[in-house]
MILUM-75634 format. One line per 4 residues: number of its first residue (from 1); their letters; for each residue x, y, z of N, C-alpha, C, O. Coordinates in steps of 0.02 Angstrom, whole numbers. Layout:
BEGIN
NUM) a) X,Y,Z,X,Y,Z,X,Y,Z,X,Y,Z | ...
// end
This chain:
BEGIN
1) xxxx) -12,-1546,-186,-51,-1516,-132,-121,-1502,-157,-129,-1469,-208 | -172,-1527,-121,-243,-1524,-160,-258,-1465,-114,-224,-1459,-63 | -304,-1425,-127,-329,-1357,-108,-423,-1380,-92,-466,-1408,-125 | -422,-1355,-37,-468,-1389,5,-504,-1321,48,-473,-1269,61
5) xxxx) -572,-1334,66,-605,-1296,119,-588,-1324,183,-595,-1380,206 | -556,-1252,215,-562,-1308,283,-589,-1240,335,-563,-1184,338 | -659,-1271,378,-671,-1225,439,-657,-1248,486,-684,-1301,504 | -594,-1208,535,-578,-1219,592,-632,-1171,654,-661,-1117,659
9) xxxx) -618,-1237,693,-649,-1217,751,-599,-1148,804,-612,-1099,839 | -559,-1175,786,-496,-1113,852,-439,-1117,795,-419,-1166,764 | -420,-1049,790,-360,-1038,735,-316,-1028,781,-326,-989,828 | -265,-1060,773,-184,-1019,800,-163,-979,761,-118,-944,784
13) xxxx) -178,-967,703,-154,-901,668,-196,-845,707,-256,-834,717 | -130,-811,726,-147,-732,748,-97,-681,702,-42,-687,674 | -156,-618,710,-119,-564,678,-124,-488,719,-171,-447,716 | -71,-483,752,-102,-391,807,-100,-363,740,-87,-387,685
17) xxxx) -123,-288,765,-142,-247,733,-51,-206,758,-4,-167,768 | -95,-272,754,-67,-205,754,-47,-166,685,-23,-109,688 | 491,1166,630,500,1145,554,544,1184,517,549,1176,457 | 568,1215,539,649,1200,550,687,1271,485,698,1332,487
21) xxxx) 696,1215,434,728,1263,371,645,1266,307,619,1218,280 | 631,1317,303,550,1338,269,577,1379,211,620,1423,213 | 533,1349,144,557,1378,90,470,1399,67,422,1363,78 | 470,1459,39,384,1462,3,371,1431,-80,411,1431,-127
25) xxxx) 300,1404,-75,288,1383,-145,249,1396,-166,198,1407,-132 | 250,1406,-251,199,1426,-300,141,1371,-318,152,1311,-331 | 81,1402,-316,44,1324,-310,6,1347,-395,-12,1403,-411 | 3,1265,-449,-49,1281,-505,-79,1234,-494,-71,1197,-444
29) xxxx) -127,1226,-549,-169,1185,-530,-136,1120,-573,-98,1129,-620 | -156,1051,-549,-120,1004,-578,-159,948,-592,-155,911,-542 | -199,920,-640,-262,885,-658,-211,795,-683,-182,799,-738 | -204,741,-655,-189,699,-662,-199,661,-713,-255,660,-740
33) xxxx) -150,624,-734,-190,589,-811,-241,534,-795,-281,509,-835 | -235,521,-731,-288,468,-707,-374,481,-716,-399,527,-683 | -405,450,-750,-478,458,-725,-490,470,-660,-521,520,-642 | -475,441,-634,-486,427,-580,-479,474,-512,-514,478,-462
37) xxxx) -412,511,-535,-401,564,-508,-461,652,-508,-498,669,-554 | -451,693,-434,-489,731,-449,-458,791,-481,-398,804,-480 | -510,830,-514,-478,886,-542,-453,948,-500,-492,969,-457 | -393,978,-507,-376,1016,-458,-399,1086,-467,-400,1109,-524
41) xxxx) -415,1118,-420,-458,1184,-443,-403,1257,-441,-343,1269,-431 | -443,1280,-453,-385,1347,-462,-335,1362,-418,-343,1358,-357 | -284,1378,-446,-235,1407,-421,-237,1454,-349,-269,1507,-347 | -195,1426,-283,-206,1457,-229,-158,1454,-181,-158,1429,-124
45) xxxx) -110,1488,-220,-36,1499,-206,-25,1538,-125,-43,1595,-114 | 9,1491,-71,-9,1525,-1,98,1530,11,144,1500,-18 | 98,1579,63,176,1567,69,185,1505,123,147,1477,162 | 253,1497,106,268,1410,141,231,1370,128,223,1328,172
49) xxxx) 192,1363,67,156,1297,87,182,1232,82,149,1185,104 | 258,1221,45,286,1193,87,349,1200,120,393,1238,100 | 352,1158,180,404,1184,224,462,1114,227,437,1067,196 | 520,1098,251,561,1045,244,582,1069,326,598,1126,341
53) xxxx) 580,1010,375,611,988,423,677,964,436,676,904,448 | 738,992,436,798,966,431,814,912,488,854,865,483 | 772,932,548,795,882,575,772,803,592,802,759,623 | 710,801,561,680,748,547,692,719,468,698,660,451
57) xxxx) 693,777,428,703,769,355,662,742,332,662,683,314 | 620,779,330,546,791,309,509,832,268,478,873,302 | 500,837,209,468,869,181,359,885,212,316,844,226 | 357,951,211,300,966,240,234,1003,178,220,1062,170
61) xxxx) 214,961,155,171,1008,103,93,1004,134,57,958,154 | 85,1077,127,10,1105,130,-33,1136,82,-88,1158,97 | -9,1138,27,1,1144,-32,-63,1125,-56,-70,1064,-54 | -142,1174,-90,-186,1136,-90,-170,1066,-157,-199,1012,-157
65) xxxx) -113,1090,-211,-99,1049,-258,-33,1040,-278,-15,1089,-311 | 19,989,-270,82,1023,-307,101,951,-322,70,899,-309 | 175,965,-360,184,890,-363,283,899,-369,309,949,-343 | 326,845,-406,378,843,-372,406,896,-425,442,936,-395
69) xxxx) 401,909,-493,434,988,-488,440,1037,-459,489,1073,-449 | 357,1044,-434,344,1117,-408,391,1110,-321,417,1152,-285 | 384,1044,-314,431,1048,-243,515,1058,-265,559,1089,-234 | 518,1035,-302,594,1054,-343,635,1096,-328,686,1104,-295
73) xxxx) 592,1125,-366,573,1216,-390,605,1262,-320,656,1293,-307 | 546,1245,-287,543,1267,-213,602,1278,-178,631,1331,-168 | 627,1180,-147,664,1181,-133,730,1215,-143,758,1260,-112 | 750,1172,-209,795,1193,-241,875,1163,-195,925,1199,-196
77) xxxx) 876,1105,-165,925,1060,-131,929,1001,-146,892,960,-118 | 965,986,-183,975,894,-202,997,856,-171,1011,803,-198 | 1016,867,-74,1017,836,-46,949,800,-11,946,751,26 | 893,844,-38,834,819,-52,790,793,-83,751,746,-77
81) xxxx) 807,844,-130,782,797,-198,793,799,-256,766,853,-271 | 815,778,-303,843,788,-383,824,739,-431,797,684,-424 | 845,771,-484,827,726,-556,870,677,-547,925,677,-518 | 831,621,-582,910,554,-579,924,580,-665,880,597,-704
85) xxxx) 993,576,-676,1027,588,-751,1004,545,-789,989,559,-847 | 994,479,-762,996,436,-811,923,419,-822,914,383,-871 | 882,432,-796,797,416,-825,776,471,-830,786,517,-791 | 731,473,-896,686,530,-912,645,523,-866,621,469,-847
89) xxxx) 630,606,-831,570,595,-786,573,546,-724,528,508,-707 | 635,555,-694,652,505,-638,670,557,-593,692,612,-609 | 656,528,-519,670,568,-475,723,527,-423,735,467,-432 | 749,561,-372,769,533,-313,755,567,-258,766,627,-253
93) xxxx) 727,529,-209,715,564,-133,741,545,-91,731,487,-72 | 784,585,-61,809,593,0,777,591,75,807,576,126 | 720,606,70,683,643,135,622,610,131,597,594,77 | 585,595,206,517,578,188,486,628,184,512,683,192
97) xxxx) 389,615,163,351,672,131,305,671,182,299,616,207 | 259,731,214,209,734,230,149,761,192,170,813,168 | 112,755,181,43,757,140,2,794,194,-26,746,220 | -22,858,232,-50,876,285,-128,875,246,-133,856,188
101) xxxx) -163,888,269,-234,907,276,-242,940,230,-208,991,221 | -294,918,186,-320,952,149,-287,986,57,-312,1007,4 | -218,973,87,-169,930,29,-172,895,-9,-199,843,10 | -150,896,-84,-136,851,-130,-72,842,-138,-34,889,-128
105) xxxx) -50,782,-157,28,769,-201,0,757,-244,-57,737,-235 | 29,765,-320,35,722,-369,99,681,-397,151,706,-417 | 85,622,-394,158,596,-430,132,550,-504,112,492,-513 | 142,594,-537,103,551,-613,161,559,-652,215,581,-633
109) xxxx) 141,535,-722,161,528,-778,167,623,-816,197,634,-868 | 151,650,-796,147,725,-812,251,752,-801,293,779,-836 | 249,731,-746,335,740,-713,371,698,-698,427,713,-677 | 349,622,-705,383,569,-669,351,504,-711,296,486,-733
113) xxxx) 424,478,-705,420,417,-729,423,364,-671,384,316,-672 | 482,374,-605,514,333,-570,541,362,-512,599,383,-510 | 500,364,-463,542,364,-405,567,342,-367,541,293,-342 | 627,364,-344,680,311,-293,686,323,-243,737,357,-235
117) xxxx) 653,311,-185,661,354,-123,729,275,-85,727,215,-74 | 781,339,-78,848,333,-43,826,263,6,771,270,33 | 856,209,17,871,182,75,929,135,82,942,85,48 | 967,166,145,1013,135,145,1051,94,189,1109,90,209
121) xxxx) 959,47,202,972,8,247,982,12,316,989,-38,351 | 982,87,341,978,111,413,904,156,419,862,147,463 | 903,189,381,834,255,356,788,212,326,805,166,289 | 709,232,346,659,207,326,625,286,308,598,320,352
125) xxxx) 630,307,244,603,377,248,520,351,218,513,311,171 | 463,383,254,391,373,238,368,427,191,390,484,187 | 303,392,145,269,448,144,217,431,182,198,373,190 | 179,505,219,148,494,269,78,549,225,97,603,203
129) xxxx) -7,528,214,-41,551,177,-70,566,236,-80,522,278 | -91,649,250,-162,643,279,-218,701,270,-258,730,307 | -194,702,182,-250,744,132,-258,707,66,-298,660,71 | -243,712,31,-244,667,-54,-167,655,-60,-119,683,-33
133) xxxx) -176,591,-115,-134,579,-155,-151,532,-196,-187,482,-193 | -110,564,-249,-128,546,-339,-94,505,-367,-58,537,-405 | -77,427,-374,-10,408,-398,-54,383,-475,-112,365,-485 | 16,397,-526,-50,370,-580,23,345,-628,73,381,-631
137) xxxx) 19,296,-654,71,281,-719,157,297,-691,203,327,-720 | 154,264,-621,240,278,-623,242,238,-580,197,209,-550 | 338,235,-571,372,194,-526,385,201,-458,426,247,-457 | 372,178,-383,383,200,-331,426,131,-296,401,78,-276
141) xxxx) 503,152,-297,522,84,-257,590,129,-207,614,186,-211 | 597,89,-177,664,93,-145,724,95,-179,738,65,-231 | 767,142,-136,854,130,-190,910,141,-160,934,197,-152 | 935,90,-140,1030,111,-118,1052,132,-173,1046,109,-229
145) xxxx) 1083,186,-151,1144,222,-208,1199,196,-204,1235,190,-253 | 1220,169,-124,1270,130,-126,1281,64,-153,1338,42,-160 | 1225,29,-171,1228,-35,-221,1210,-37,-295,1216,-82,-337 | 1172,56,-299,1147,34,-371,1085,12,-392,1063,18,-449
149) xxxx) 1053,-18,-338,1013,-56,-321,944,-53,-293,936,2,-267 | 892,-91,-288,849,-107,-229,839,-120,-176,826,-181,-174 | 837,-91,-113,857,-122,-53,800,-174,-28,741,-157,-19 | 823,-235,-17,806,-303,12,779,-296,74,804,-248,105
153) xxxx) 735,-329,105,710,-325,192,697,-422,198,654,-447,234 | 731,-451,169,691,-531,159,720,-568,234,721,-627,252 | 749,-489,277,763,-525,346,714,-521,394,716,-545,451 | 637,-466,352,592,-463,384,530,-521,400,486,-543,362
157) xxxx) 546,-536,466,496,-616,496,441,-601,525,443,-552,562 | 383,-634,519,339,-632,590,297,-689,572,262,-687,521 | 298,-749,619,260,-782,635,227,-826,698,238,-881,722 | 172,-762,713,125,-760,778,191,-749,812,242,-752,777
161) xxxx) 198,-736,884,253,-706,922,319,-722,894,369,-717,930 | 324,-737,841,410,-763,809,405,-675,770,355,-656,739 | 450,-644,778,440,-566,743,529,-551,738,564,-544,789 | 552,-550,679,623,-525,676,616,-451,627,601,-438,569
165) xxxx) 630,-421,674,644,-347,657,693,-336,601,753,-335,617 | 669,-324,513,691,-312,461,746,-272,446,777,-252,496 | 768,-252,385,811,-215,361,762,-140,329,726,-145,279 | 768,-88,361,725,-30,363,711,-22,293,763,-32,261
169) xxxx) 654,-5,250,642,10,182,600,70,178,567,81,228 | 595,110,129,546,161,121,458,138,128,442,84,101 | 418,167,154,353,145,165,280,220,140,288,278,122 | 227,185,148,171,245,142,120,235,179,105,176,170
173) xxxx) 89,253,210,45,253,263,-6,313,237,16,371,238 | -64,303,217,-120,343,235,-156,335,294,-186,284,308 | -153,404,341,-150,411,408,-233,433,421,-265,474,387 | -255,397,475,-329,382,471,-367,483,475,-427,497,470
177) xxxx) -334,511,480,-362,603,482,-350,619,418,-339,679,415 | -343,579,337,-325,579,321,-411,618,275,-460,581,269 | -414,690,251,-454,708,209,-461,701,129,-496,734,90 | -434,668,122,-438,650,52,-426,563,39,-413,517,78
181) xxxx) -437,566,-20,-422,488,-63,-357,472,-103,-345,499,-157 | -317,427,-74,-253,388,-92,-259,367,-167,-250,307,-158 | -264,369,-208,-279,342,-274,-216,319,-314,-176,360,-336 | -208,249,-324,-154,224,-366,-175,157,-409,-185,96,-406
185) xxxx) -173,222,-452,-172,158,-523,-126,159,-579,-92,207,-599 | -129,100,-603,-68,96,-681,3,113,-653,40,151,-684 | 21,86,-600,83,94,-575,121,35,-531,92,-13,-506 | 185,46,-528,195,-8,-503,252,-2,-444,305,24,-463
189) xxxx) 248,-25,-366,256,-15,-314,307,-67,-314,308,-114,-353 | 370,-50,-245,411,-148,-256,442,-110,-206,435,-49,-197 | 478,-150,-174,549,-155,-135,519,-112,-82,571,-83,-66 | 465,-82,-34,457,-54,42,414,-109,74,390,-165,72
193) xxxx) 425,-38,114,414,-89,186,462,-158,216,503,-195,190 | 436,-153,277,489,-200,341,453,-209,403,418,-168,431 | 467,-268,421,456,-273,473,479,-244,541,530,-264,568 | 439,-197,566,458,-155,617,419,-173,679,426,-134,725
197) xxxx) 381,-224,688,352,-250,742,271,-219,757,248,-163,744 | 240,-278,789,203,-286,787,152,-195,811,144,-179,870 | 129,-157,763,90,-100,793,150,-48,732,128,5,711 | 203,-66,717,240,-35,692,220,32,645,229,93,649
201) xxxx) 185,-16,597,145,14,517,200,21,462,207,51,409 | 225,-6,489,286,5,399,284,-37,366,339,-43,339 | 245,-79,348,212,-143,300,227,-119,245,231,-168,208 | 241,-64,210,236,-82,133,195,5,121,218,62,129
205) xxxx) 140,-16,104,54,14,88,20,-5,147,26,-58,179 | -14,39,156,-62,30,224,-118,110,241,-93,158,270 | -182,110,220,-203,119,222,-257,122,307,-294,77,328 | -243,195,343,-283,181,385,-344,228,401,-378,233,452
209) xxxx) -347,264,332,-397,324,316,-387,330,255,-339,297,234 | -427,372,205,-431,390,140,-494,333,137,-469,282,111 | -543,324,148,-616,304,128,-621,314,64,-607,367,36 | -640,265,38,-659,279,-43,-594,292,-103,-597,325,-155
213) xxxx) -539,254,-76,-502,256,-110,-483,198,-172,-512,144,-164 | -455,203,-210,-443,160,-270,-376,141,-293,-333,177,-319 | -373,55,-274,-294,33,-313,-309,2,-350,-341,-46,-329 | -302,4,-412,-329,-22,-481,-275,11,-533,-249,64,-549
217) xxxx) -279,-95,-556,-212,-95,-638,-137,-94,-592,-82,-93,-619 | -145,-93,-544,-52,-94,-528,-23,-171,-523,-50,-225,-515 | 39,-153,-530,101,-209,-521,145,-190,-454,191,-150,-444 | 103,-245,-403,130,-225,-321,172,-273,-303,142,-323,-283
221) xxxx) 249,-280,-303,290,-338,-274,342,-318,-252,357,-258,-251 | 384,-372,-226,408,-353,-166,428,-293,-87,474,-273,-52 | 362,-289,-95,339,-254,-23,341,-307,39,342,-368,30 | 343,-278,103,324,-311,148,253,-364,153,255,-425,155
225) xxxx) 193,-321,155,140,-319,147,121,-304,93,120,-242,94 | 98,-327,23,73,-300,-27,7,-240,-17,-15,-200,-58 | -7,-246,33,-76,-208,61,-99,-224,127,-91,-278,155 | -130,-169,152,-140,-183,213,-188,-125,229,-187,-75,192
229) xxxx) -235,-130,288,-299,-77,285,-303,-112,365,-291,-168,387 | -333,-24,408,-361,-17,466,-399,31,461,-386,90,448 | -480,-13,479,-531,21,495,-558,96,431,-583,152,443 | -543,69,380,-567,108,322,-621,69,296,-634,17,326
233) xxxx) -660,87,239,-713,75,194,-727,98,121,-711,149,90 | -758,52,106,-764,101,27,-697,74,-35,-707,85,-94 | -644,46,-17,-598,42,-52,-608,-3,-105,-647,-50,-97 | -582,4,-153,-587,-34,-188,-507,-66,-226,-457,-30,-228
237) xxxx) -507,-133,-250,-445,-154,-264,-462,-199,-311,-509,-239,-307 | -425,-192,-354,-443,-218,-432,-384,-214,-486,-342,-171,-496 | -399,-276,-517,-343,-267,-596,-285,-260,-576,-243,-234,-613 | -268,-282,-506,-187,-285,-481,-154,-349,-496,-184,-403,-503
241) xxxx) -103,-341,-499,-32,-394,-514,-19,-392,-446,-8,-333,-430 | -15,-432,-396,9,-434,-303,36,-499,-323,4,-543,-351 | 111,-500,-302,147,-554,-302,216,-541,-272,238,-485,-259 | 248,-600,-262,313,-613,-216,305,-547,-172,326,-495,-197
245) xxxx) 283,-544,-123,288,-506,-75,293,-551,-14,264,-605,-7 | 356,-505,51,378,-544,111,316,-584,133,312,-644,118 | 274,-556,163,208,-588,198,167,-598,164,166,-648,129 | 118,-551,165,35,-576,143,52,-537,85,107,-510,77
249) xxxx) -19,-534,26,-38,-518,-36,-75,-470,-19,-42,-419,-8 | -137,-464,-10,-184,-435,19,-206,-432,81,-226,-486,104 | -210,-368,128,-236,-394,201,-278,-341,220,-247,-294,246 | -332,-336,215,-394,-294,247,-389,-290,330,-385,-349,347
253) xxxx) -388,-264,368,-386,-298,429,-436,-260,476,-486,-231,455 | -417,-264,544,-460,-215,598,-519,-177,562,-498,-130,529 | -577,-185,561,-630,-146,559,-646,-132,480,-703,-116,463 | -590,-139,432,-595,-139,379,-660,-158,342,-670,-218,335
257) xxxx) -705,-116,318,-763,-159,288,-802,-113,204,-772,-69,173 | -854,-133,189,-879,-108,125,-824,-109,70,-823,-62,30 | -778,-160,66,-716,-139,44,-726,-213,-33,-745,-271,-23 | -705,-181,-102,-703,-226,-145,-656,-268,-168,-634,-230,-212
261) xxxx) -609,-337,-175,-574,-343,-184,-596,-412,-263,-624,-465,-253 | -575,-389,-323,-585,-405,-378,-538,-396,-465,-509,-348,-491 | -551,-466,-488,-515,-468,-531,-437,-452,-551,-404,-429,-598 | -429,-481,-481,-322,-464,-457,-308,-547,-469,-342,-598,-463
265) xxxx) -247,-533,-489,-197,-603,-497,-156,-599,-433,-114,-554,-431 | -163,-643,-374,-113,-645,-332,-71,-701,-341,-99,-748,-368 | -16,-709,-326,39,-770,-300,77,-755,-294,94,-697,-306 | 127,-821,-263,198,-798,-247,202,-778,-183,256,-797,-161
269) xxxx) 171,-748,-141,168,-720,-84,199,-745,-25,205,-805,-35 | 217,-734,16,276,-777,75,229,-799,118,247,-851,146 | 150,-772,141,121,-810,177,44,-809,142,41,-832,85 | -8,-788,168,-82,-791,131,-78,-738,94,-58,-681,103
273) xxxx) -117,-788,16,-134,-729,-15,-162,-674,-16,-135,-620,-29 | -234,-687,1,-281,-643,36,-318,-655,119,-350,-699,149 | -293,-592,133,-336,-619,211,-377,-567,241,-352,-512,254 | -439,-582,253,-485,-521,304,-468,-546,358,-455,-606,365
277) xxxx) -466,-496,412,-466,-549,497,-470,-459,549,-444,-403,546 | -513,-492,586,-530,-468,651,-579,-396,634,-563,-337,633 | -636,-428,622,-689,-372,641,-725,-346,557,-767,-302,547 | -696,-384,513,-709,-348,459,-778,-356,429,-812,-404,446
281) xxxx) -796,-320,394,-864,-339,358,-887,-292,274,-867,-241,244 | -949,-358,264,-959,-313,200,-892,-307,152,-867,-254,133 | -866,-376,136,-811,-385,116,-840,-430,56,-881,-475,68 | -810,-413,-37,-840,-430,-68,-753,-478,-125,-720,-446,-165
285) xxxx) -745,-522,-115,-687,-551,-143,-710,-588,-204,-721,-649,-202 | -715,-560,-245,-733,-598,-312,-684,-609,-393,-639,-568,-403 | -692,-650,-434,-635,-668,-505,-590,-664,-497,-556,-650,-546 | -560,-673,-435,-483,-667,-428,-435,-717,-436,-433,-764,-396
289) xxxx) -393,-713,-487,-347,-789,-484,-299,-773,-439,-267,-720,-434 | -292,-853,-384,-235,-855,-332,-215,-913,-329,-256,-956,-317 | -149,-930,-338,-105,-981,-314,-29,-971,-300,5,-920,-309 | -11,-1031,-274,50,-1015,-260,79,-979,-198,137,-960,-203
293) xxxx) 50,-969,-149,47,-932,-101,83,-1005,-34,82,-1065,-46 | 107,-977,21,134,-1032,42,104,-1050,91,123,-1105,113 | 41,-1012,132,23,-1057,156,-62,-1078,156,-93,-1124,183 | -88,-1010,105,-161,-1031,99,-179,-967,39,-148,-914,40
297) xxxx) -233,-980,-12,-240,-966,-48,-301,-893,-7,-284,-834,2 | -339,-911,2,-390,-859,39,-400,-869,108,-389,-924,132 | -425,-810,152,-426,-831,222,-493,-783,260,-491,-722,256 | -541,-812,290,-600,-755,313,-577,-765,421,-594,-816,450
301) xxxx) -551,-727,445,-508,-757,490,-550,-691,552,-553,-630,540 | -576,-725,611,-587,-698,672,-647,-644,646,-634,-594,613 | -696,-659,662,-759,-622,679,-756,-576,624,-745,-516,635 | -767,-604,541,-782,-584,488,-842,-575,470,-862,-623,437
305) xxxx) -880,-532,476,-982,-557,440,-981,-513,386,-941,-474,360 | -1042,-535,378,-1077,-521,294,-1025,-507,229,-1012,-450,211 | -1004,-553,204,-952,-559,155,-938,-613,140,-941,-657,183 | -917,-629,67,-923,-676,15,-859,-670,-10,-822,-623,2
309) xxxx) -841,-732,-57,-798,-726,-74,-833,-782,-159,-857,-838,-149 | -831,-763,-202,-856,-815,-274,-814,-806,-311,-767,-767,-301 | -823,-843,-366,-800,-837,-434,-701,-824,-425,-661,-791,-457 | -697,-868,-370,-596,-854,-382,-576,-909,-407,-606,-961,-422
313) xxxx) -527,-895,-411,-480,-983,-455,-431,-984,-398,-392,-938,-389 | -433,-1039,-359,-375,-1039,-312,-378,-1095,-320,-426,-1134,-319 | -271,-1108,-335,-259,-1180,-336,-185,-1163,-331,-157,-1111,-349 | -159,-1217,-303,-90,-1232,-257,-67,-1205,-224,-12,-1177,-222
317) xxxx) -141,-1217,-168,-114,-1208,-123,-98,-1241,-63,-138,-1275,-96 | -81,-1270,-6,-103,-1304,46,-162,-1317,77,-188,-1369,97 | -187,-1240,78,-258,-1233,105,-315,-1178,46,-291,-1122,38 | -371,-1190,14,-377,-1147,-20,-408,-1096,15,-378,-1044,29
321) xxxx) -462,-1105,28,-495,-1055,74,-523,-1077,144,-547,-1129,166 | -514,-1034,162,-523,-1045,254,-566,-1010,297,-557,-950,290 | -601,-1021,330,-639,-993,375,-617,-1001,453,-614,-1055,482 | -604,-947,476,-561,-968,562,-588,-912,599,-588,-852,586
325) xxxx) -610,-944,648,-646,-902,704,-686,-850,696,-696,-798,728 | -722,-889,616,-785,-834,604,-842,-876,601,-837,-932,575 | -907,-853,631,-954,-898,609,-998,-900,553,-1033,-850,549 | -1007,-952,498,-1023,-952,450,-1123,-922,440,-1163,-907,396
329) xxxx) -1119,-927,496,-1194,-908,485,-1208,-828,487,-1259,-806,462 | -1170,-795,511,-1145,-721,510,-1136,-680,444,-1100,-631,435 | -1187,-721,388,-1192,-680,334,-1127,-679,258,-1125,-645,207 | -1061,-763,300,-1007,-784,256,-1049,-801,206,-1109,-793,210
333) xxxx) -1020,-823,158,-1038,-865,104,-991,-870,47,-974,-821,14 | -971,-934,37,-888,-956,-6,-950,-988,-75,-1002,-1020,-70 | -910,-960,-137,-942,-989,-200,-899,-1052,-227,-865,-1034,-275 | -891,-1121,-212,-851,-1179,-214,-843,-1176,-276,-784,-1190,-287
337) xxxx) -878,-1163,-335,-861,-1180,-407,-796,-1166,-432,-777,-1212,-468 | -755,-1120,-428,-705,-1115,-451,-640,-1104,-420,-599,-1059,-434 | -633,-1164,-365,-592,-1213,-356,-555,-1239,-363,-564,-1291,-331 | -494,-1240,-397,-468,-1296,-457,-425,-1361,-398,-391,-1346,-349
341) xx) -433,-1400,-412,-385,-1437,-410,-309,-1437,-415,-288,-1392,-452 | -259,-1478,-388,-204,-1453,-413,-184,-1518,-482,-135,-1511,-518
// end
């Protein structure tokens, strides 16, 4: 398969967009091993700050800083949440998390090695961000207890109105009211997200607020969506491993713009590696090696401007890079040199 420019005039690829039982907590301050991460400021211990929803099963933190001991602690129910025996610094979750306003989580290397948030194939428990969160040097995947295992979604389909509704997996969503920055680096993500239909948001990762956030150095695979973004800016994505994931590798989408995407190894991916589409801009795709992807190596798709894409290595693919229903005079510009052949 030789890997080729091709600008279409009309793409048929389309993509839509698309408290109960309350325990109080002690808040310290909790400074991440990440650079990257911000420093947490003094101690400002409020009652309930967090609360657990039994009937949603939901964890509720307002918490200006805490992380999964201090919710532990709190709690104190392992039908929520507990140590796993067998990994140092491993957790298991039962329940999804809310992140409210103005909130931090931390899930680092400080308390955690590995977390397993429960699925068992009926439950899709989220975390849902819409203040900070810190992931830095650990494991975040899915886990049947009943298999032992990773739970699978590879029944999750969608192509253009072809959409088969998946096998439910744990997911994260930074929710566009979201006052703080999502930050995950040196970690490695696998087994969420599903296809839940079109507008759904349970892709995997999906970013639809946290401006100015940073995924850099991770190992992201088998997710739905390795990534996915609405109408944010500022992000940056870098030094990632994105591979074998259900659908896409990378996907910027709706309004998504000022956004960096550099020096990531993608492949493997079930459909495009990387794709901007519908409205995006100020999109900067550069040194990125991609192949292997099944049905196109890069993609600038539906009314993309001012954004480039240079210096990538894309090869084997069907299509390498593509331009569809954007006009090239709108400020595109593709750097052909590094190209490869197959």
């Amino acid at each position: 398969m030789a890997s080729l420019i091709v600008i279409l005039a009309a793409a048929a690829f389309a993509l839509s967009i698309t408290f109960s039982q309350s325990v109080s907590a002690t808040i310290t301050d909790l400074s991440s091993s990440s650079d990257t991460s911000e420093s947490s400021s003094s101690p400002n211990a409020t009652p309930e700050c967090v609360t657990f929803n039994s009937e949603e099963r939901m964890i509720i933190i307002n918490c200006k800083t805490t992380n999964l001991t201090q919710i532990d602690n709190q709690l104190k129910n392992p039908d929520i949440l507990y140590k796993d025996a067998n990994i140092d610094k491993g957790w298991v979750l039962n329940a999804g998390i809310t992140v409210a306003e103005n909130a931090i989580l931390y899930i680092n290397s400080s308390d955690t090695s590995w977390l397993k948030i429960v699925s068992d194939e009926e439950t899709a428990y989220p975390i849902f961000v819409s203040g900070g969160l810190e992931i830095d040097s650990v494991r975040i995947s899915s886990w049947n207890p009943d298999t032992n295992n990773y739970t699978s979604s590879l029944d999750s389909h969608r192509n253009g109105e072809d959409v088969h509704i998946g096998t439910p997996r744990p997911y994260i969503v930074v929710n566009d009211d979201a006052t703080g920055t999502t930050n995950i680096t040196k970690s490695e993500l696998s087994y969420l997200g599903y296809e839940s239909g079109y507008g759904g948001g349970r892709t995997g990762l999906r970013y639809q607020g946290g401006d100015g956030s940073l995924v850099k150095g991770n190992n992201i695979h088998d997710l739905y969506f390795g990534f996915y973004s609405k109408g944010v800016g500022g992000i940056k994505i870098e030094d990632n491993h994105v591979h074998d994931n259900i659908h896409y590798g990378l996907d910027p989408h709706t309004g998504t713009h000022d956004m960096i995407i550099r020096n990531n190894t993608v492949h493997d991916n079930g459909s495009i590696g990387i794709i901007c589409s519908l409205d995006c801009y100020n999109i900067t795709i550069e040194n990125n090696v991609v192949y292997n992807n099944t049905k196109m190596g890069i993609m600038f798709s539906r009314n993309m401007t001012n954004s480039v894409a240079r210096n990538n290595s894309v090869s084997n693919e069907d299509r390498g890079i593509v331009i569809s229903e954007s006009n090239p005079s709108n400020g595109l510009r593709i750097d052909l040199d590094q190209i490869k052949p197959d």
